[in-house]
C-alpha positions in Angstrom: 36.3 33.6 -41.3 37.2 35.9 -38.5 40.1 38.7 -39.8 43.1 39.2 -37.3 41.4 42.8 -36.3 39.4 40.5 -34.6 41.7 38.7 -32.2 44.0 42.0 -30.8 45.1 41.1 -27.4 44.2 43.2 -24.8 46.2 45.9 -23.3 46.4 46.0 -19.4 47.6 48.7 -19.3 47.3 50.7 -16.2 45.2 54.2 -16.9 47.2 58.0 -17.9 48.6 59.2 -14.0 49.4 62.9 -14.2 52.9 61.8 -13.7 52.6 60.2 -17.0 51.7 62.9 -18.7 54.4 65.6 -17.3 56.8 62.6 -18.4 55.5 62.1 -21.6 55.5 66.2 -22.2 59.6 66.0 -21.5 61.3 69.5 -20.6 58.0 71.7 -21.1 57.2 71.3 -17.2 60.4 73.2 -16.8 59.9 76.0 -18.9 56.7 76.5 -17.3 58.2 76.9 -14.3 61.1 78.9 -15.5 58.0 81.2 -17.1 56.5 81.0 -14.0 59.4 82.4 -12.0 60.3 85.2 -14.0 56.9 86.3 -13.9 57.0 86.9 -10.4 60.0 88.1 -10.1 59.5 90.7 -12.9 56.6 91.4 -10.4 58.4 92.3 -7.5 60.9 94.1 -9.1 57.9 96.2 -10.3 56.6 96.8 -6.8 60.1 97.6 -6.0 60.7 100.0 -8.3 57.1 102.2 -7.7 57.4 102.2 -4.1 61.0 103.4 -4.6 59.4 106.1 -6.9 57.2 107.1 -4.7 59.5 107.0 -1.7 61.3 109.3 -3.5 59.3 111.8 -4.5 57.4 112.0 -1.2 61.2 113.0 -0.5 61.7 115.2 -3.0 58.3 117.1 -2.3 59.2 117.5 1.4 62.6 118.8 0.8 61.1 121.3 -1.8 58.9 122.1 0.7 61.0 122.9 3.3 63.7 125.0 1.0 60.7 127.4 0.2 60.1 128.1 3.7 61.8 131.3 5.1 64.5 129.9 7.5 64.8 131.8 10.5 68.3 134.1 9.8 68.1 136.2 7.0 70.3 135.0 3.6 71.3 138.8 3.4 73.2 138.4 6.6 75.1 135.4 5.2 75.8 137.8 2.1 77.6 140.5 4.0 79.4 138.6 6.1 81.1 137.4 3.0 81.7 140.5 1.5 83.1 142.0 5.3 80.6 144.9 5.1 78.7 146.1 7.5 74.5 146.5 5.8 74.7 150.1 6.7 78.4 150.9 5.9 78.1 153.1 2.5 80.9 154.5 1.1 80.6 157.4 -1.4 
């Protein structure tokens, strides 16, 4: 005698599509995505933020540079032209 296992009827069911399984997985496509995204963004605000560094110390450097080069009028000058002395003017 044959048991019901037996006589199943058979499924004709097309095959899995990879749509079917990104349906069937519900909202974790999107969070990959979202992941994804803020991955690369996280990225190029990186980038952003060494070049900027570096930008700005390059900067810095040549500005420090340049401000321990003697300029060509003497900061004594400057001084005494303040003070409305003459450099040679000595009183006793």
């Amino acid at each position: 005698m044959p048991s019901s296992a037996d006589h199943r009827p058979v499924s004709r069911e097309r095959p899995w599509s990879l749509r079917d399984l990104w349906s069937s997985l519900g909202f974790w496509p999107s969070i990959v995505r979202i992941i994804v995204l803020e991955i690369l963004v996280l990225l190029a605000l990186a980038v952003a933020i060494v070049a900027y560094l570096n930008w700005s110390s390059e900067a810095a450097f040549a500005e420090f540079l340049a401000a321990s080069q003697p300029s060509a009028a003497a900061p004594s000058s400057s001084l005494h032209a303040v003070k409305g002395r003459a450099p040679c003017d000595r009183s006793a």
